[in-house]
N, C-alpha and C positions, 0 to 999 in steps of 0.2 A: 285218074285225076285230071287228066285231061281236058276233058270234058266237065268239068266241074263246074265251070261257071254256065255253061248250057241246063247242067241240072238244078241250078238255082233260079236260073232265068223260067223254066218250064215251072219250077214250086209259086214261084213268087206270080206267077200268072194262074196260078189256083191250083193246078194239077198236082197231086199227088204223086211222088215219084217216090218208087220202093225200090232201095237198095238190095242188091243180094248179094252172099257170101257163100261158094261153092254149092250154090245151087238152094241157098236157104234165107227167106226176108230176114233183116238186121237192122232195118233202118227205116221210117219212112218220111219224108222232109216234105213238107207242108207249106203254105203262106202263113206268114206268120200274121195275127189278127190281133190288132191292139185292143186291147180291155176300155169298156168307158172310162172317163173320168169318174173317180168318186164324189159323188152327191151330197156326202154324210154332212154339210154346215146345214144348222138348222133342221135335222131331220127327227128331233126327239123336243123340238119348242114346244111350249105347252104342255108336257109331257112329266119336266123333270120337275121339284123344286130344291133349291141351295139354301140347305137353312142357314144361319146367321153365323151360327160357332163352327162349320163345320171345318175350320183350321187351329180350332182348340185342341191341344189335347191335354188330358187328362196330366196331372202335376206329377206323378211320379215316370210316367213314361219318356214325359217332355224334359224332366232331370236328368234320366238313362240316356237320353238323347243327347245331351249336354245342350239343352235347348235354354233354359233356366240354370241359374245356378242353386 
């Protein structure tokens, strides 16, 4: 453990470092690589359409709901 912060220093610089345990890989610590951002505004325009009712519902469910009395 010692040495720990040298083997993050060495991952974080790209190198792959394989841990072993009694002679066996266990471990291998990496750079860790941020994901893009997500894109998804706008990614299905033109795509979709909202029809008019569709926050109607149907009167007996919307009663179970206690949506209506």
């Amino acid at each position: 453990m010692a040495r720990f912060s040298e083997v993050v220093e060495q991952a974080s610089r790209g190198q792959d470092v394989i841990i072993t345990s009694m002679g066996k890989r266990v471990v291998r610590m990496t750079r860790h690589e941020s994901a893009p951002p997500n894109q998804c505004f706008g990614l299905l325009r033109g795509q979709l359409r909202i029809v008019d009712d569709c926050d109607t519902w149907p009167e007996e469910i919307a009663r179970d709901l206690g949506m209506v009395d």
